[in-house]
N, C-alpha and C positions, 0 to 999 in steps of 0.2 A: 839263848840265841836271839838273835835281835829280829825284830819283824821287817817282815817283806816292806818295803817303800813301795805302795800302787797307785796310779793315777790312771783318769779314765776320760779320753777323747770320744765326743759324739752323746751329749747330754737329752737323748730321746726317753720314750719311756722305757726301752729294757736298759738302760743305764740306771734305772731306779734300783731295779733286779740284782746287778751287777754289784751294784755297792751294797746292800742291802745285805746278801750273800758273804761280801768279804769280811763287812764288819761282824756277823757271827764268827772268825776267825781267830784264833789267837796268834796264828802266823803272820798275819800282816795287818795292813792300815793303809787307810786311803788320805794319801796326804793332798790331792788335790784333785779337780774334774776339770777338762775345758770343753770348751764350743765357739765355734764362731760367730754364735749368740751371746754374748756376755749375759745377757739376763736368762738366758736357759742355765748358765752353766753358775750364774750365782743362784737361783731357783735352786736347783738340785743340791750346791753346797748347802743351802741356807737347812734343806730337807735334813740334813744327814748329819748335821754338823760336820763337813768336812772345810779344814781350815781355809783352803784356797781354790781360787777359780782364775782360770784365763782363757781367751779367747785367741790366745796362739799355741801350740801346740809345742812351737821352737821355745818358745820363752819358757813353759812347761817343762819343758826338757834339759833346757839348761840351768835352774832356778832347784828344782825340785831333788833331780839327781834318783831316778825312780831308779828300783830294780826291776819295776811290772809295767807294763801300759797294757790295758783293756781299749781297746779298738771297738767303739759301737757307733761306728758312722756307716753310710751306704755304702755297699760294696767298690761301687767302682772308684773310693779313696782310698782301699784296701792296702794296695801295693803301694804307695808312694808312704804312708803314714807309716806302714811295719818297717820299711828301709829305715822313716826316718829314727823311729822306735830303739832302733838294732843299733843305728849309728850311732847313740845316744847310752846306749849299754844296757837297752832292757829286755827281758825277753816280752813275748808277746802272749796274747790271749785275743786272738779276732773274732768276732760275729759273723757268725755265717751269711752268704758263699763266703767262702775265703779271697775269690780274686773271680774277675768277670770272665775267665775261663778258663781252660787246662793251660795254656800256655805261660800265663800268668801266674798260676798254681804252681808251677812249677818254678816256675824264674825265685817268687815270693819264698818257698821252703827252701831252696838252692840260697839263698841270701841269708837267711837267718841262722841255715845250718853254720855256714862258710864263717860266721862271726860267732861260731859257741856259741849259742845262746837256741832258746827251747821256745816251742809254739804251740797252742793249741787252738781249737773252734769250738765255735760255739754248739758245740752237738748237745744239749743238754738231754734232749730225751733217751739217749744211750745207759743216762744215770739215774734217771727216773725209778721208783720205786720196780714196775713191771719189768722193767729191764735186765734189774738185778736178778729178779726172782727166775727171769726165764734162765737166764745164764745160769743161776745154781740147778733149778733142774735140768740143763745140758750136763753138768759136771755129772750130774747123780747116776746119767744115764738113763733121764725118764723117757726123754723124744727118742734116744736112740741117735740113729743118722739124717739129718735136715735132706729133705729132698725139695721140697714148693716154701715159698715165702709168699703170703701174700700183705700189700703195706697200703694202708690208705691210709689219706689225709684231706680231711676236709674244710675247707674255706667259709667265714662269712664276707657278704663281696657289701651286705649292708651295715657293717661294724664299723667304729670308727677310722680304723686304717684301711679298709676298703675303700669308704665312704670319700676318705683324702684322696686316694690313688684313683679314683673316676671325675672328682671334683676338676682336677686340672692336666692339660694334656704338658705339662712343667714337671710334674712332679718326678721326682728322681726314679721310679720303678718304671720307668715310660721307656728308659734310657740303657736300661739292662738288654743284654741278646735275648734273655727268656723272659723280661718282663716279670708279670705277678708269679710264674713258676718258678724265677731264677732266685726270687728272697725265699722262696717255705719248701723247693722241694728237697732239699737236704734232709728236713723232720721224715721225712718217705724215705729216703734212696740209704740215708746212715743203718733203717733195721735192715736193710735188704744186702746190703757191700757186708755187713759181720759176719754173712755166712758164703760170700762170694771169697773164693781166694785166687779167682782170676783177675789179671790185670786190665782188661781191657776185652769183657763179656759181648757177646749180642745183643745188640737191644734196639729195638722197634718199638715206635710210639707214633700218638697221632695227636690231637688236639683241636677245640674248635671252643667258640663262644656259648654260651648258655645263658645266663644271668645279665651278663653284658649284654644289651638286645643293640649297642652301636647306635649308629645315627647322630654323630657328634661331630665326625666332618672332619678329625684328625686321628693322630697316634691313636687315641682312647680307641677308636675301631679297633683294631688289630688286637688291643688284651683279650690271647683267651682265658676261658675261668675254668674249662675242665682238661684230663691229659688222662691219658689211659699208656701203661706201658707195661712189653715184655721183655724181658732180660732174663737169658740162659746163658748161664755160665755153664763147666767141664760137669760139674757134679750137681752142683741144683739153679735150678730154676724161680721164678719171681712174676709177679704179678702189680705195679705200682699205680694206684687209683689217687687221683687229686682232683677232687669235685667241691663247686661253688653252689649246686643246687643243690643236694640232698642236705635232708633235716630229720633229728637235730645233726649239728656238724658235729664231726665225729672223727676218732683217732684213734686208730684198730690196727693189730698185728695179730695175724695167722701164721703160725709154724707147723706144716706137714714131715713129719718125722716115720722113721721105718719102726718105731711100736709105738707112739701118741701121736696126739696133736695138740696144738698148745694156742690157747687164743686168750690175747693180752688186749685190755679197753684202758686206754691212756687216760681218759676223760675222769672217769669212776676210778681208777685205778686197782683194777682187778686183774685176777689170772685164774684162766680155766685150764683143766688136761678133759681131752676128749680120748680116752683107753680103748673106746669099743664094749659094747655089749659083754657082762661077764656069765649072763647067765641065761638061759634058752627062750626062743621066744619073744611073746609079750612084756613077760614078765623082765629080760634084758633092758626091754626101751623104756618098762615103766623106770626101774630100778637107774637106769641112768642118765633120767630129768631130772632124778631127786638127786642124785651123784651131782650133778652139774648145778643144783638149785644150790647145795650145799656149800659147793666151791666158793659160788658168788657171795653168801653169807659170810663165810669166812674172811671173804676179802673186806665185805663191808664192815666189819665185827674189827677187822685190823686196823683200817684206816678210821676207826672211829675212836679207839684207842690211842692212836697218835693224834685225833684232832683232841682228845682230854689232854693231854700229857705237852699242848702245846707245839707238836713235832709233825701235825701236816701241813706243808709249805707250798705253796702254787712253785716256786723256782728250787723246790729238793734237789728236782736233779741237777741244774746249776751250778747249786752249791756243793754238791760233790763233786763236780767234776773243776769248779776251782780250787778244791782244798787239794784233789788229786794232783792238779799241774803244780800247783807250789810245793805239794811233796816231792814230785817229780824235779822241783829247781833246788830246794832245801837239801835233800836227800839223795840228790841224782837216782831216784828210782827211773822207771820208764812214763813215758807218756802216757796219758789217760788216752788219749785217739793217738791212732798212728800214722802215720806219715803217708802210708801204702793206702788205708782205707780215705783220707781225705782228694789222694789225686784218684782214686777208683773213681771216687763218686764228682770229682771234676771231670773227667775221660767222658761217664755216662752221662752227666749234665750236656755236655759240647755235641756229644753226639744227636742227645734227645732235641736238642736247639735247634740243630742244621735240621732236620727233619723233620720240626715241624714248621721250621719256618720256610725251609724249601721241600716242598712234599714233591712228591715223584707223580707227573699225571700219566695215570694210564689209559 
């Protein structure tokens, strides 16, 4: 069978990621990158050996004759590039958000269904080693039935993309409805929607500055850095932390289940079950530090084995989840994200926006 034809618009650093990912692939090939940088997007060709570079996108499109375009410009290009992607005959692969709000989201998946052709986001930590692992113990029946999720995600606001995003009141995150929450809170809201299977949940949120101390005299005031939310759905409920102060930063999921609990560290990439006490007593709480001391070894015992064997990857999950959409285009299997979980988490995005950016005084 002949390989995917990929090309990849918006040469920043997770375009690095992106190609990096497909060329492990034996399905496809990146035959070209652009930007409206020409020297980013010949940069990155020169990286990867990838043959070709342009700084139009149209000419890209008609020159190259892609099956794929990888989409990793700002959001609010989103929707005019995927049209032009679709019109072009490719399917798509966007960077998260998908589109600068629900209504958008929707126009955007309504567009690319209506021309066959298949789409997926950039959800990568869906695919992430801990992700997987949690989903197989659902299947086994370890948690039982999900009742609380709780998802945090942590920010450095002093890291180099931070550091851009305060440097200038220009810079394109300034221009988002939700600003610095609108580019990273999908890494939160994607563990929390897989076990929502309402359309359009409760949720309540607030947000304020922390880190940002403001005093700059434009937009930069108004970025908040922390957001606290809750979200009840029919059957379970959520809890979504996104903090610029606490250290170290950090990337946590809690699963409250009716006989476990399950607590995943994205960072370390581990996974705990917390069972309860099995035996009376002291002797219970001693017995299940060491239970949970165990666990953590394990994990680290695993992923120490994959960093020998060359197979621990910063972009794993990634990479799975592009080799999944290609099978999904190759094979017509089903999509790795679905269609239903991307507009949930646009529904709660639009919702958490207007409320925090119009709060209610009492």
């Amino acid at each position: 069978m002949d390989k995917l034809k990929v090309g990849v618009v918006g040469c920043g650093q997770i375009a690095d990621g992106h190609v990096t990912e497909i060329q492990k692939l034996n399905s496809a090939t990146v035959l070209a990158v652009c930007d409206a940088e020409i020297i980013i997007a010949e940069q990155l060709a020169m990286r990867y050996g990838v043959a070709n570079y342009y700084s139009s996108l149209e000419d890209m499109l008609k020159i190259e004759k892609l099956d794929v375009l990888h989409i990793c410009t700002p959001p609010g290009s989103h929707l005019v590039l995927t049209k032009m992607a679709v019109d072009a005959g490719c399917h798509v692969y966007v960077e998260k958000p998908l589109a600068l709000n629900y209504a958008d989201t929707v126009e955007l998946i309504d567009y690319v269904i209506k021309a066959g052709k298949k789409l997926t986001i950039g959800h990568n930590s869906e695919f992430d080693p801990p992700s997987l692992e949690l989903r197989e113990l659902i299947s086994k029946g370890v948690l039982g039935e999900p009742v609380h999720i709780e998802s945090w995600y942590g920010y450095n606001l002093g890291g180099s993309f931070g550091k851009a995003i305060l440097a200038s009141p220009d810079h394109w995150v300034h221009k988002l409805p939700g600003k610095l929450f609108h580019n990273n809170l999908n890494h939160l809201l994607n563990k929390i929607t897989e076990f929502l299977d309402d359309e359009k949940p409760q949720v309540h949120a607030m947000a304020w500055r922390s880190c940002n101390k403001g005093g700059y005299g434009d937009v930069r005031d108004n970025l908040f850095d922390e957001l606290r939310t809750v979200i009840k759905g029919n059957k379970v409920s959520a809890y979504g932390t996104f903090s610029s102060s606490v250290r170290p930063v950090g990337h946590y999921l809690r699963v409250y289940g009716t006989k476990s609990i399950v607590d995943l560290d994205y960072t370390s990439r581990s996974v705990a079950i917390d069972r309860g006490a099995n035996y009376p007593s002291a002797l219970g709480r001693l017995i299940a530090g060491y239970d949970k001391a165990w666990q953590y070894t394990k994990s680290a015992l695993r992923n120490t084995n994959k960093f020998r064997r060359y197979d621990y990857h910063y972009f794993s999950g990634m990479g799975l989840l592009i080799e999944k959409f290609y099978d999904s285009i190759l094979y017509d299997k089903p999509l790795p994200v679905s269609t239903d979980s991307i507009l949930r988490i646009a529904w709660i995005m639009d919702d958490i926006f207007n409320q925090i950016n119009n709060p209610v005084q009492s």
